[in-house]
Phi, psi and omega in degrees: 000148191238130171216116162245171185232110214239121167131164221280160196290113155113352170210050154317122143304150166230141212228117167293139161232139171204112161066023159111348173252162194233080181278120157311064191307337186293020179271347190253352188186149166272354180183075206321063169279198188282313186288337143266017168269329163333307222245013169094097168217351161283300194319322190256337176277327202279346168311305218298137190225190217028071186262184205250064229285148189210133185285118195252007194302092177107327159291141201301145165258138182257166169311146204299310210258154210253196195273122197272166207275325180222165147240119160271128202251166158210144203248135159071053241227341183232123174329315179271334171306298171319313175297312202295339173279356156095001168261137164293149158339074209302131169290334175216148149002075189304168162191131167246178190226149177249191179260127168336279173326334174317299198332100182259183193235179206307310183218057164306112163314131208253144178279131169249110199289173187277169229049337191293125196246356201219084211235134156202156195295141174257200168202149164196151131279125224263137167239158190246092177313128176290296184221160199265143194266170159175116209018083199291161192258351163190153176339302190315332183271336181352278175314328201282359189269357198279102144331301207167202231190146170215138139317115165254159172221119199254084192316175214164106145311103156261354168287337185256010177263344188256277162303331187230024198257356184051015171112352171240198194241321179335336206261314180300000210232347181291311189316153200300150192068007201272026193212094146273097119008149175059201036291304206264157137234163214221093176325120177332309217274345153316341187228081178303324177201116185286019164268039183203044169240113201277140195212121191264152121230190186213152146259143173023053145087353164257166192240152213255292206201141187204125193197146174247156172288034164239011167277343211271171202252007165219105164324178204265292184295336159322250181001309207263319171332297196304315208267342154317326224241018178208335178213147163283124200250116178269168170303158170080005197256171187262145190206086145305122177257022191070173192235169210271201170248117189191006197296176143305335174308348224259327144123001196253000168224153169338127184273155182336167141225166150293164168095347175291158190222116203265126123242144187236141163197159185230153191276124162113320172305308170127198159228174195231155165229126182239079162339099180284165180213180203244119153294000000 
């Protein structure tokens, strides 16, 4: 099941997709928050049947998920990103926190804040909590804890994420639009198995990163364990999972400007188109 939220920033409609049509959930939720993952709300949207079809035809798509309560990033998260970022391979799970307010929807226009001389694209795969985790006894339970999965694009500042950061990464990874999302989020019995997903991205139409998510050096089911056993992971909350190698840090491509067109996109997920702009 494919589910988004469709309509001007701040009164996203929530929406089924199924097969090119567009059902209306608002008879079951106001909105695809922490509460309707909480409250069983895949199970009753993917039950629900006369639901209401609506034409999205010219209207904004917004983030799948309505502003999640935390996103947790993990850095250096694919081997060769780590070489080309100039790190050995992580012994455990780097993790930084991103901003809530960042979030944005697939083809929102992304902001290059002011001063920023180093603005750059992630491709990431994103996970979404379902039911809340707190200190899982092993990997093997995870996944049963995932709503589904969303396309990230985990935008980066690396001068205030490097230079000026005072030993974390948050200052670079915060700035506003710096979190886009979706379209869709795409419900677990959709991803039989998230180590088996290829993940692109492009500038102005040349390509950036080419990757599958079974390079990565901690798995999915890893990630949400490991991070249990340090924070309680809520319905609604976010798991960036890091990104493969192609970025600009890497020294082999340009960093953003405005007027550039960031795309990311994972089989199954869907694409994102993102316009930079100037703040």
């Amino acid at each position: 099941m494919r589910i988004m939220r469709v309509g001007p920033v701040g009164r996203e409609r929530p929406v089924r997709y199924d097969d090119g049509h567009y059902l209306d959930l608002s008879p079951l939720t106001a909105d695809i928050d922490a509460t309707f993952l909480a409250g069983d709300g895949l199970r009753r949207a993917r039950e629900a049947t006369d639901l209401p079809e609506i034409d999205v035809t010219g209207q904004r798509i917004g983030p799948p998920v309505a502003r999640p309560g935390a996103i947790l990033c993990v850095g250096q998260n694919y081997a060769a990103h780590a070489a080309e970022s100039g790190s050995v391979p992580p012994e455990l799970p780097i993790v930084f926190y991103k901003a809530p307010n960042t979030v944005v929807g697939p083809y929102d226009d992304v902001l290059i804040p002011r001063g920023s001389t180093k603005t750059d694209w992630e491709v990431e795969l994103a996970v979404v909590i379902g039911r809340r985790a707190r200190y899982l006894s092993s990997p093997d339970e995870a996944l049963a804890h995932v709503a589904g999965y969303v396309l990230s694009n985990d935008v980066s500042e690396r001068d205030f994420q490097l230079t000026v950061s005072g030993g974390q990464w948050s200052k670079g990874k915060s700035c506003e639009t710096f979190q886009p999302l979706g379209p869709w989020l795409v419900t677990t019995d959709e991803v039989p198995d998230p180590q088996a997903l290829r993940l692109r991205s492009w500038v102005n139409g040349e390509p950036r990163q080419d990757s599958t998510t079974k390079d990565m050096i901690f798995d999915v089911a890893y990630l949400v364990w490991h991070l249990s056993q340090y924070t309680v992971l809520d319905p609604g909350d976010v798991i960036n999972t890091g990104t493969p190698q192609g970025v600009a840090l890497s020294g082999r491509f340009p960093y953003l400007s405005a007027g550039d067109v960031m795309e990311v996109e994972i089989d199954g997920l869907g694409r994102q188109r993102s316009t930079v702009r100037s703040a």
